[in-house]
PLY file of the C-alpha trace (Angstrom):
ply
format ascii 1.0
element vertex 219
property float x
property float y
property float z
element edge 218
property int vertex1
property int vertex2
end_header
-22.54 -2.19 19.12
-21.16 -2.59 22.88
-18.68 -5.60 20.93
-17.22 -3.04 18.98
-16.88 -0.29 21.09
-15.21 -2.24 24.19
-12.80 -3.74 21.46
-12.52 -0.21 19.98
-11.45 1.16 23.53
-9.27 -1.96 23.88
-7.58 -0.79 21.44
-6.62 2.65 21.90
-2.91 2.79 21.77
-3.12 1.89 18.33
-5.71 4.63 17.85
-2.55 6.92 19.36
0.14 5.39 17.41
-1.60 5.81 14.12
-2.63 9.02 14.92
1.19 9.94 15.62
3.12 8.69 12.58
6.78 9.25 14.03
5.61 6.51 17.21
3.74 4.24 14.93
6.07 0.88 14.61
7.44 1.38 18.45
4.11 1.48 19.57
2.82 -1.84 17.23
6.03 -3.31 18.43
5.15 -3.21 21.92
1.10 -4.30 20.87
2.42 -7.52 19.55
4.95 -8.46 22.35
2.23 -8.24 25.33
-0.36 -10.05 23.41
-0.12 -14.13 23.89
-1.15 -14.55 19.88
2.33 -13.22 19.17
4.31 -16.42 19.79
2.27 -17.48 16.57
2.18 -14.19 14.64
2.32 -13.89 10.60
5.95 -12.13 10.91
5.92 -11.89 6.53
2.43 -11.22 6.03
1.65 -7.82 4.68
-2.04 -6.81 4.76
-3.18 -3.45 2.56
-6.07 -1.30 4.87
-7.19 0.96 2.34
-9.38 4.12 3.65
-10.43 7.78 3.56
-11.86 10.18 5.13
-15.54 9.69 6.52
-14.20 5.99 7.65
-16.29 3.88 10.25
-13.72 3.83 13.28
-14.51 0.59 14.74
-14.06 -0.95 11.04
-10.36 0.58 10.52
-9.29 0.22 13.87
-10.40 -3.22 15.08
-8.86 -5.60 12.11
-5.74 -3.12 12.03
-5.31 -3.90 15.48
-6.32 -7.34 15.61
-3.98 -8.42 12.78
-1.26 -6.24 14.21
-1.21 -8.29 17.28
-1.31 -11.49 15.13
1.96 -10.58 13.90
0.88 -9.07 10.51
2.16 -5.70 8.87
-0.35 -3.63 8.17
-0.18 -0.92 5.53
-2.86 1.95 5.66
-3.32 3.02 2.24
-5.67 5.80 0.42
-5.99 8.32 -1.91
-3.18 10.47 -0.08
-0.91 10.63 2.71
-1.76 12.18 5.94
-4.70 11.83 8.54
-8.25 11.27 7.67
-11.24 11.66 10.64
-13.74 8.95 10.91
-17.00 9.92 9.80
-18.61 8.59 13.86
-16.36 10.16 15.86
-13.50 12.35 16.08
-10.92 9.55 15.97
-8.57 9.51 12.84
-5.73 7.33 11.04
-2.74 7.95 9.42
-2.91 7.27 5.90
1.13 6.16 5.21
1.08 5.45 1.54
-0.83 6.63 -1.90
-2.44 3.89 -3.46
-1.16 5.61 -6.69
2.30 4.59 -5.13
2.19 1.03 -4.27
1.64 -2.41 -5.99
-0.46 -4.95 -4.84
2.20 -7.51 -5.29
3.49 -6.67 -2.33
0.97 -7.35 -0.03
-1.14 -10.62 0.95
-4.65 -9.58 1.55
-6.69 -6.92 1.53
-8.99 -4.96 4.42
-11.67 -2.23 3.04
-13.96 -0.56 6.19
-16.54 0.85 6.22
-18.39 4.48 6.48
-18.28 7.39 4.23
-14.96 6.55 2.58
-15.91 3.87 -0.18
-17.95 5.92 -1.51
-15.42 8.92 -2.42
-12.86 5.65 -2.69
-14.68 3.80 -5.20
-14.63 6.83 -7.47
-11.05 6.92 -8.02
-9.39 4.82 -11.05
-6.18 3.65 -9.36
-8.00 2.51 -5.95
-10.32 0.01 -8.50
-7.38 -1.01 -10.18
-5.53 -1.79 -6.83
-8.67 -3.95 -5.89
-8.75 -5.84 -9.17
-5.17 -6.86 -8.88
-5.68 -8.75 -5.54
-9.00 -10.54 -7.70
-6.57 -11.29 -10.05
-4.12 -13.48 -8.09
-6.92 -14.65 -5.80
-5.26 -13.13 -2.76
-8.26 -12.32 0.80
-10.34 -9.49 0.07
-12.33 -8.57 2.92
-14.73 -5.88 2.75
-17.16 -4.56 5.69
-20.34 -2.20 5.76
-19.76 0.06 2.36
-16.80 -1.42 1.70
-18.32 -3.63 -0.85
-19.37 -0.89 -3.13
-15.72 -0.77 -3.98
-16.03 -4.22 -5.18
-18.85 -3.82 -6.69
-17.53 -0.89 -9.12
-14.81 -3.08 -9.96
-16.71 -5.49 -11.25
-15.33 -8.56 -9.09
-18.23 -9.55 -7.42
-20.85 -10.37 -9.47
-21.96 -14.01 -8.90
-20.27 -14.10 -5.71
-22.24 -14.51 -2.25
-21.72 -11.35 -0.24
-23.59 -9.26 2.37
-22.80 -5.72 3.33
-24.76 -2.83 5.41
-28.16 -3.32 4.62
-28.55 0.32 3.09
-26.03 -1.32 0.54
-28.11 -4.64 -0.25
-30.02 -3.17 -3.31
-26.75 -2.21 -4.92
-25.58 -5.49 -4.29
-28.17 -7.31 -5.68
-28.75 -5.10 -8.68
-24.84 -5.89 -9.42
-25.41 -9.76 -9.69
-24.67 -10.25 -5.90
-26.08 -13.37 -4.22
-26.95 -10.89 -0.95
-27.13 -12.79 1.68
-28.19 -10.64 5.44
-26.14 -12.05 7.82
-22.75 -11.00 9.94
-20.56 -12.44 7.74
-20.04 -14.53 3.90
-17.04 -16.12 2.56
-17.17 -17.30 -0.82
-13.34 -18.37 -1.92
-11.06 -15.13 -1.30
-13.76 -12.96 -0.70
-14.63 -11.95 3.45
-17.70 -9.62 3.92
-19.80 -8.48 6.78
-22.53 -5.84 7.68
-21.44 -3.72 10.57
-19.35 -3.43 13.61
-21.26 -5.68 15.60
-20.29 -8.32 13.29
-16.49 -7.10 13.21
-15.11 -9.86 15.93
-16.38 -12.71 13.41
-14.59 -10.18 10.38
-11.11 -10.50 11.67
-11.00 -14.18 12.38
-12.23 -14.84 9.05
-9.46 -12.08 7.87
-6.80 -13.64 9.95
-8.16 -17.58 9.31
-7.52 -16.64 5.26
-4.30 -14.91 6.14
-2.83 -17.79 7.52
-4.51 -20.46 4.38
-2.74 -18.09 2.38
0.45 -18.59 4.17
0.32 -22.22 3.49
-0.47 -22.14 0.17
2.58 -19.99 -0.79
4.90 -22.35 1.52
3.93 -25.29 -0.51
0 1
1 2
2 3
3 4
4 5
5 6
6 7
7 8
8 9
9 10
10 11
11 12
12 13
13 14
14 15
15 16
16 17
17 18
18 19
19 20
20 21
21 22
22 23
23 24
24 25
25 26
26 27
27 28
28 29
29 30
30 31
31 32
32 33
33 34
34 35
35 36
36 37
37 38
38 39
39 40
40 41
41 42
42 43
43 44
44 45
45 46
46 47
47 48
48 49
49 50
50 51
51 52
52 53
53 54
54 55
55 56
56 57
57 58
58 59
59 60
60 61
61 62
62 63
63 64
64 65
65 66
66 67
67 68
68 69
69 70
70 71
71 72
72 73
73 74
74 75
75 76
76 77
77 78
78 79
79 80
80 81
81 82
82 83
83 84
84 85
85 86
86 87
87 88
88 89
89 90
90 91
91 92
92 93
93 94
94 95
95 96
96 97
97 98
98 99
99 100
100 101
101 102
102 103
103 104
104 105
105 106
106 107
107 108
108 109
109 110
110 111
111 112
112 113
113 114
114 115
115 116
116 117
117 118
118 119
119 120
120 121
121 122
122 123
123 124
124 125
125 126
126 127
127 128
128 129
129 130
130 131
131 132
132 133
133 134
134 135
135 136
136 137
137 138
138 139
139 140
140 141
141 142
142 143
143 144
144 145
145 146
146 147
147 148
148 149
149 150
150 151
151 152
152 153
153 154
154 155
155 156
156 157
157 158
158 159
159 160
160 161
161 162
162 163
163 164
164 165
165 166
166 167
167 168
168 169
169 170
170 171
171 172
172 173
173 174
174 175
175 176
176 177
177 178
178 179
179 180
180 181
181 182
182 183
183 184
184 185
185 186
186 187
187 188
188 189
189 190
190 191
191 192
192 193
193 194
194 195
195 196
196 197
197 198
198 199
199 200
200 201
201 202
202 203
203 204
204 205
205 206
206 207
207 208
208 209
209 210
210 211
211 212
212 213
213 214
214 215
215 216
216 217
217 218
C-alpha cells in the first residue's frame, strides 16, 4: 500500500483539477509539460476511465494521472455527470461525460478501477454495452480490483486468463476465468490486476498496450 499512496500524493494536483472541472485541461496541461515522458507522449490517444461513486482512489487517480503525463487524453466517464467520492477516502472525480452519451469509437483503450463502483456499474445496460464494443474491435481493456466484474457480466472474459481482488476470484472462476493470483495478467487486449499495490505494474502495462495500439493503427 505505501506504492500507492506516495504515488497517490504525487499526484495531487490532478486530484484538484478533477475535482474542479472549470481548471481541469490547464491544470493536465501543465502535468504533462514538467514531466520528462512528455517529449514522447501519445498526443491522439484517447483513453475512456469509466467510474462511480464508491471508487478505489488510488485506482482512478494513479493511471489517470500516469497516462495524462504520457501524453494521453483521458475521458472520465460514468453513469452521470458530476462528482462521485471514493469509497476509501474523501477524495472525488469529476465524472465529464454519460456513458449513455458517448461511443466507444472514439476512444483507444479502456481503464475500469476499482472499489464499490463496478458493482452499481456493472448493473447498468449501456455501461456493458460500452465495454463490449471495445471487445469487439480488440481495443486495451484494463480492469483492476472489482473492475473485472464488469467484464465478467458482459460476458467477454470467459476463457481468458485474468486475476482481480481476491474477494472477486470465485466469481471469476465460476464465469470460465483462468484466475490466476498475481499483480497483474495480460492475455491479448485484456490488462488486469488485484489491488493498488500492484497499480505501478497496471499503468505500464496500460500505457505499453496504448502505444502497440498506436502502431498497429499507423501501419
Amino acid at each position: 500500500m505505501k506504492n500507492s499512496l506516495f504515488l497517490l500524493a504525487a499526484l495531487s494536483p490532478l486530484l484538484f483539477a478533477c475535482d474542479n472541472p472549470g481548471t481541469e485541461q490547464a491544470e493536465r496541461k501543465s502535468a504533462v509539460q514538467t514531466t520528462p515522458e512528455a517529449a514522447t507522449a501519445h498526443r491522439h490517444t484517447k483513453v475512456a476511465l469509466l467510474t462511480a461513486e464508491g471508487f478505489q482512489d488510488a485506482e482512478a487517480y494513479m493511471p489517470l494521472g500516469y497516462l495524462t503525463n504520457h501524453g494521453c487524453e483521458v475521458t472520465v466517464i460514468g453513469i452521470e455527470t458530476g462528482k462521485v467520492k471514493a469509497y476509501n477516502s474523501d477524495i472525488t472525480i469529476h465524472i465529464q461525460k454519460k456513458v449513455s452519451d458517448v461511443n466507444a469509437a472514439d476512444f483507444d483503450a479502456l481503464v475500469i478501477p476499482g472499489g464499490k463502483a463496478p458493482a452499481k456499474l456493472r448493473e447498468n445496460s449501456d455501461v456493458i454495452d460500452f465495454v463490449k464494443a471495445f471487445h469487439a474491435k480488440g481495443q486495451p481493456i484494463a480492469a483492476v480490483c472489482h473492475g473485472p466484474q464488469i467484464l465478467i457480466t458482459a460476458g467477454i472474459l470467459t476463457g481468458r486468463n485474468a486475476t482481480g481482488v481476491e474477494g472477486i476470484a470465485d466469481e471469476l472462476k465460476e464465469a470460465g476465468v483462468n484466475y490466476s493470483d498475481e499483480a497483474l495478467v495480460i492475455d491479448n487486449h485484456f490488462i488486469t490486476s488485484r489491488v493498488p499495490d500492484d497499480l505501478p505494474q497496471f499503468v505500464k502495462a496500460i500505457a505499453n498496450a496504448v502505444e502497440k495500439q498506436e502502431r498497429k493503427s499507423s501501419l
